[in-house]
N, CA and C atoms as an extended XYZ file, in Angstrom:
282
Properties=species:S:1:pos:R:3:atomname:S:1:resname:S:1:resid:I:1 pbc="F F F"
N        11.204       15.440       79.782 N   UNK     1
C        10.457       16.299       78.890 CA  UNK     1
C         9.952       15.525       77.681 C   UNK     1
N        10.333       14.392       77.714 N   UNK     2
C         9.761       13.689       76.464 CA  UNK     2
C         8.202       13.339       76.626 C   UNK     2
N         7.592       13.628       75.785 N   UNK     3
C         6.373       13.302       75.575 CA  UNK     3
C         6.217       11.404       75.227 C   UNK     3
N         4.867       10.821       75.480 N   UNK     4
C         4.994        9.268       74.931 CA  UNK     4
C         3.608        9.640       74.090 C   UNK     4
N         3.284        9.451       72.766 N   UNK     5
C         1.678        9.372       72.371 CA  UNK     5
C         1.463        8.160       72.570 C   UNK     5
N         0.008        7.930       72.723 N   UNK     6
C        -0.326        7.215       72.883 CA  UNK     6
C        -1.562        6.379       72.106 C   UNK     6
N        -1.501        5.406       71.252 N   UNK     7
C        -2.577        5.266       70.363 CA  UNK     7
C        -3.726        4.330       70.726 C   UNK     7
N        -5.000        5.384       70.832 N   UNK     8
C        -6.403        4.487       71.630 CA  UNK     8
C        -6.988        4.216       70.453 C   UNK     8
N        -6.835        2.611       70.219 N   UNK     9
C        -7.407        2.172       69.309 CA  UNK     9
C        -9.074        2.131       69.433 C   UNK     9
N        -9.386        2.049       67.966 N   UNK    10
C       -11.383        2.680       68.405 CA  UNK    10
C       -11.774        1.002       68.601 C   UNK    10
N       -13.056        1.480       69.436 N   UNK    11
C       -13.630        0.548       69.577 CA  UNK    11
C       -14.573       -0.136       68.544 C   UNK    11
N       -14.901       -1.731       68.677 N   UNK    12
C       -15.626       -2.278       67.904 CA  UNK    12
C       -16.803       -1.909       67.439 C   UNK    12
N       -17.290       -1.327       68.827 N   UNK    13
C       -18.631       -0.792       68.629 CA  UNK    13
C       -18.308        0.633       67.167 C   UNK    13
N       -17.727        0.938       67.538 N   UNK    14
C       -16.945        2.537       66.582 CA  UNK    14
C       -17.088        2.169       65.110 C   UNK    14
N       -16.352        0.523       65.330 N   UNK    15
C       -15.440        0.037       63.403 CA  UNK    15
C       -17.128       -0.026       63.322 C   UNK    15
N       -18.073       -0.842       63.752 N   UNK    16
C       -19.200       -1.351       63.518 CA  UNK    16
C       -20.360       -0.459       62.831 C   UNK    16
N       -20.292        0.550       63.617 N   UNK    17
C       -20.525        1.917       63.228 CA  UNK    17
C       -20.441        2.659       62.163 C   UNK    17
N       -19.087        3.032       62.157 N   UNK    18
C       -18.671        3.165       60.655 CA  UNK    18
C       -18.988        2.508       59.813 C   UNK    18
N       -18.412        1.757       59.798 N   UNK    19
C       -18.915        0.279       58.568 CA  UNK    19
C       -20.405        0.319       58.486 C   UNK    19
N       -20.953        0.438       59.379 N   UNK    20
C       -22.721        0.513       59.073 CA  UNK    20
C       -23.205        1.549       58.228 C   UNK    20
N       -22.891        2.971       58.939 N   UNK    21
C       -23.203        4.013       58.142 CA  UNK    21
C       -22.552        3.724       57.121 C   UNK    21
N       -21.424        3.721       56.156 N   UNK    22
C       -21.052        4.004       55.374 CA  UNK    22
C       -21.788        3.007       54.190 C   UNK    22
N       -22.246        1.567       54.438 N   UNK    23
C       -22.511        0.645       53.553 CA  UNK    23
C       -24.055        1.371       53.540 C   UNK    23
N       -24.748        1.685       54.654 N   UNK    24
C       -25.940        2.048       54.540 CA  UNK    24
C       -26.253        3.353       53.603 C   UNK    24
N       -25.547        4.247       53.372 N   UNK    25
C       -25.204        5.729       52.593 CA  UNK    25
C       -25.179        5.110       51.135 C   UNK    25
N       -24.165        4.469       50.821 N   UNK    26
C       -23.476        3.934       49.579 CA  UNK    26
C       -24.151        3.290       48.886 C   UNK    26
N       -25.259        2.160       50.103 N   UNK    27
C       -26.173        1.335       49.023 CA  UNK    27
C       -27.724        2.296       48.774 C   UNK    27
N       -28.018        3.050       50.054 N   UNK    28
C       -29.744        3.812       49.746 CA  UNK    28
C       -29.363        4.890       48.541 C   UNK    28
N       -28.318        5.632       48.453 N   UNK    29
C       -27.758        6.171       47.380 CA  UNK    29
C       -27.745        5.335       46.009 C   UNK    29
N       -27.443        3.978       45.747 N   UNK    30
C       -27.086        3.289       44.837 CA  UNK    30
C       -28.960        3.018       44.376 C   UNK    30
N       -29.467        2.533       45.657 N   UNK    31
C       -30.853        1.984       44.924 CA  UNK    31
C       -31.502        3.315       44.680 C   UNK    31
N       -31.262        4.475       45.052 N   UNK    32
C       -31.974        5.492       44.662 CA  UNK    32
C       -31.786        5.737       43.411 C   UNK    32
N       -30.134        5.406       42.357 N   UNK    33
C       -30.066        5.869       41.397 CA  UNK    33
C       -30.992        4.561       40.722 C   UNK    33
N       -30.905        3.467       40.856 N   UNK    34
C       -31.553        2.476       40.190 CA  UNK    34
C       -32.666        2.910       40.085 C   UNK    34
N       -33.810        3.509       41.124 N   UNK    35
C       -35.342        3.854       40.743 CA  UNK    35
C       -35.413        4.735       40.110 C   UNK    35
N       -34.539        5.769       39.722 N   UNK    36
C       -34.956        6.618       39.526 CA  UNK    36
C       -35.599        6.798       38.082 C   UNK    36
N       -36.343        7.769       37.706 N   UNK    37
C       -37.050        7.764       36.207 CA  UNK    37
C       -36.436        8.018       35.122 C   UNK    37
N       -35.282        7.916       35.021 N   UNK    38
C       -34.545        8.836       33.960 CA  UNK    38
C       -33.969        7.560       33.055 C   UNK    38
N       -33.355        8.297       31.536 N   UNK    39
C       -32.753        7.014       31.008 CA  UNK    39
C       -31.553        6.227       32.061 C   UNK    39
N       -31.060        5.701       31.293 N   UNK    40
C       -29.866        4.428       31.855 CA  UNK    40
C       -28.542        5.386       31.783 C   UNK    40
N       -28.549        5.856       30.355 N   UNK    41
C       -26.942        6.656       30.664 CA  UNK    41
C       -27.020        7.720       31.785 C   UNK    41
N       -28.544        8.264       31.995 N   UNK    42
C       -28.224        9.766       32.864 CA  UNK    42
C       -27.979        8.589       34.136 C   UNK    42
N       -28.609        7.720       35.200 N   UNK    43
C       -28.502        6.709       35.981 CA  UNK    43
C       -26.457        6.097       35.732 C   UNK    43
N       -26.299        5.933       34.886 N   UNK    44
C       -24.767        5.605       34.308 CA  UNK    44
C       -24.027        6.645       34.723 C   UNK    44
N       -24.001        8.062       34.629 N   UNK    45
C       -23.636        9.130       34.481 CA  UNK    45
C       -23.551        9.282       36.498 C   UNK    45
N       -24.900        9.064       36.717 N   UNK    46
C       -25.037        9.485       37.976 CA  UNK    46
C       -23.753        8.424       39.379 C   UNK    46
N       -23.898        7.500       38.729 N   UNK    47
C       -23.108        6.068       39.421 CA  UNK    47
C       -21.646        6.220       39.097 C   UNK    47
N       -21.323        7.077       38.092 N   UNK    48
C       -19.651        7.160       37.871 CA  UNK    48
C       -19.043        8.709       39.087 C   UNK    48
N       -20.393        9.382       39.167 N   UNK    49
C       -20.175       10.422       40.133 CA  UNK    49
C       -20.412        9.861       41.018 C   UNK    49
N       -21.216        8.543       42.095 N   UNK    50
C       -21.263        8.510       43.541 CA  UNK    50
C       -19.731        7.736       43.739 C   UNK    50
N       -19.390        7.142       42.620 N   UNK    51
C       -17.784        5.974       42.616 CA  UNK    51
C       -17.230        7.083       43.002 C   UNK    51
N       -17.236        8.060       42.103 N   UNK    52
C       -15.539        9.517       42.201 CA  UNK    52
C       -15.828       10.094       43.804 C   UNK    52
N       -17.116       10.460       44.093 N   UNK    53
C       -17.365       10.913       45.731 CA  UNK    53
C       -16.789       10.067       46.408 C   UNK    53
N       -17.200        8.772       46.477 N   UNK    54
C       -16.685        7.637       47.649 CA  UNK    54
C       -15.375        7.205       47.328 C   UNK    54
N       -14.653        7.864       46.497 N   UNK    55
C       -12.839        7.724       46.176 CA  UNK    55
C       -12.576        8.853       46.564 C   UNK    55
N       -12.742        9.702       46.260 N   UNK    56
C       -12.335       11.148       47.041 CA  UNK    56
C       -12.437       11.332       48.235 C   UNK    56
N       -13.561       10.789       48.643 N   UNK    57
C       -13.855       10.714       50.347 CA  UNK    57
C       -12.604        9.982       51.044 C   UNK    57
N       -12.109        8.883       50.442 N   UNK    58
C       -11.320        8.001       51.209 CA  UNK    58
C        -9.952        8.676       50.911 C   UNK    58
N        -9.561        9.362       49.966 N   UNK    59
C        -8.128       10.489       49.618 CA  UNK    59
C        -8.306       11.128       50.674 C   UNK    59
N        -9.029       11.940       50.838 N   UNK    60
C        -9.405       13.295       51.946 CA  UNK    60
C        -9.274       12.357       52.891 C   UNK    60
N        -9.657       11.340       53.435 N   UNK    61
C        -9.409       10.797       54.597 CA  UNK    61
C        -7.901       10.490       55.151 C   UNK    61
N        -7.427       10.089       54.063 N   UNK    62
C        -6.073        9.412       54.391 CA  UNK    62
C        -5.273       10.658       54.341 C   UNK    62
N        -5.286       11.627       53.421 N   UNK    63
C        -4.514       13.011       53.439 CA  UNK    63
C        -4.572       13.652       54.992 C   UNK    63
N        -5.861       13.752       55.174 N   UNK    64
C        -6.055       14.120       56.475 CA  UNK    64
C        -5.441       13.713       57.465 C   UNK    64
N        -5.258       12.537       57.571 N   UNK    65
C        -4.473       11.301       58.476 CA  UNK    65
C        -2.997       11.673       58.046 C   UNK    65
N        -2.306       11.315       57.104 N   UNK    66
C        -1.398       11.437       56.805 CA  UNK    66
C        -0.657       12.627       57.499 C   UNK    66
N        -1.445       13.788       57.104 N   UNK    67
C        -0.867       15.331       57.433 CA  UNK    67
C        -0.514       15.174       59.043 C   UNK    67
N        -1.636       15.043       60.149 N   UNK    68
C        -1.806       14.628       61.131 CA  UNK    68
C        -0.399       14.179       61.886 C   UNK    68
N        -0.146       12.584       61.366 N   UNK    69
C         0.809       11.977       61.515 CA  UNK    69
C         2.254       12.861       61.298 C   UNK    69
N         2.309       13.232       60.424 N   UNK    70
C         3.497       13.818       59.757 CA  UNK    70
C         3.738       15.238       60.748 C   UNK    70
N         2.704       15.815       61.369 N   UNK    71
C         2.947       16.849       61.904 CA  UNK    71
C         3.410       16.474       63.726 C   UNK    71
N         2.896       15.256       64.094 N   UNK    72
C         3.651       14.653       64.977 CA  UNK    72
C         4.587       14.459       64.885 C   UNK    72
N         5.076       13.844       64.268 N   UNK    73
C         6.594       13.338       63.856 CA  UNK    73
C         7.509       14.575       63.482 C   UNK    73
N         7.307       15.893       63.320 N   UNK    74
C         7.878       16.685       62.989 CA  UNK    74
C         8.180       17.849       64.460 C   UNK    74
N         6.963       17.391       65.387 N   UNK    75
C         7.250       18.214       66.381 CA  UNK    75
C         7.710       17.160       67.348 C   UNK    75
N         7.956       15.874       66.943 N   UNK    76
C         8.359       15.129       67.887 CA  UNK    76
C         9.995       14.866       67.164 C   UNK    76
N        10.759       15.532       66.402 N   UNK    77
C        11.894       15.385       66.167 CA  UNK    77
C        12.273       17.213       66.213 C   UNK    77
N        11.277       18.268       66.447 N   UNK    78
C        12.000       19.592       67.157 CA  UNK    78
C        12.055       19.312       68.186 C   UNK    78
N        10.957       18.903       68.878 N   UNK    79
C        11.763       18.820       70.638 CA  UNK    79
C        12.723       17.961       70.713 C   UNK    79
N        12.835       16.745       69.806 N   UNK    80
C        14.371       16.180       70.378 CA  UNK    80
C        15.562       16.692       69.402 C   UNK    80
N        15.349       17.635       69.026 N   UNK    81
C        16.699       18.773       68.743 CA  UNK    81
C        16.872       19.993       69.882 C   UNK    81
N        15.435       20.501       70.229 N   UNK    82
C        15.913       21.453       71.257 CA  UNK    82
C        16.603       20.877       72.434 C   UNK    82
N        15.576       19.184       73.044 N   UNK    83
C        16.582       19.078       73.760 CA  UNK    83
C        18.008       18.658       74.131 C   UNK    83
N        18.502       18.140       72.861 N   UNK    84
C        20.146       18.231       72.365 CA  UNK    84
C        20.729       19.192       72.625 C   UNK    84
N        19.851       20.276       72.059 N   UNK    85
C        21.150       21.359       71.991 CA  UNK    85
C        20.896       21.842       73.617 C   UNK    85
N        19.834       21.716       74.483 N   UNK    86
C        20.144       22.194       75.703 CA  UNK    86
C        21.493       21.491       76.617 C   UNK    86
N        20.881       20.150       75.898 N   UNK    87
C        21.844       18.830       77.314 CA  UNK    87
C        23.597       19.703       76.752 C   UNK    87
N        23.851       19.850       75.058 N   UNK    88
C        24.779       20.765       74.438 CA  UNK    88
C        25.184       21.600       75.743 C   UNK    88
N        24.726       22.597       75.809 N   UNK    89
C        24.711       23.855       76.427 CA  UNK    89
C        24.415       23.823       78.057 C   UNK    89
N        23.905       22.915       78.311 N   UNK    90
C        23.802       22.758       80.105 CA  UNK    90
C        23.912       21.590       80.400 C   UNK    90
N        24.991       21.055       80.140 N   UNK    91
C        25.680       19.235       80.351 CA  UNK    91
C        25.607       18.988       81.999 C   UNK    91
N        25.594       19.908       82.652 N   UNK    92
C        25.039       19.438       84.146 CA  UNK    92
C        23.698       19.796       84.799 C   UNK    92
N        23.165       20.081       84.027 N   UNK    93
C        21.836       20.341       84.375 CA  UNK    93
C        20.632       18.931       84.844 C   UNK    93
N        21.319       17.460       84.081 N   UNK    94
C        20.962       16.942       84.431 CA  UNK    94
C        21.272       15.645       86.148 C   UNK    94
């Protein structure tokens, strides 16, 4: 009854991916604040908010992950209590 997970690591093509979009987002965002018409502090102002988005993004990511993980590990230490207390309670069953 034991379960095994199993971890499918992503592919290169995947990391490549990611990594593409994300540098591509971060920088057309960045040169957009640079053109834009406004003074320097509102441009200043605007660049301390895309930093706090792309830090928050990566919290929410890892929280997300984290929770994930943690909820494995939590149903993967009830089933090996239920099945204790069965082998407990039906010692020839196996």
């Amino acid at each position: 009854m034991s379960h095994k997970y199993i971890r499918q690591p992503d592919t290169s093509a995947w990391i490549i991916q990611v990594w593409a979009s994300f540098i591509l987002a971060t920088s057309g965002t960045a040169i957009g604040i640079i053109y834009l018409p406004v003074d320097n502090w509102i441009k200043s102002f605007m660049t301390m908010g895309l930093t706090f988005s792309i830090g928050s993004s990566f919290t929410l990511a890892k929280t997300i992950r984290d929770n994930h993980e943690s909820q494995r590990i939590v149903a993967r230490l009830d089933e090996a209590k239920v099945e204790k207390l069965l082998a407990e309670h039906h010692p020839f069953d196996k």
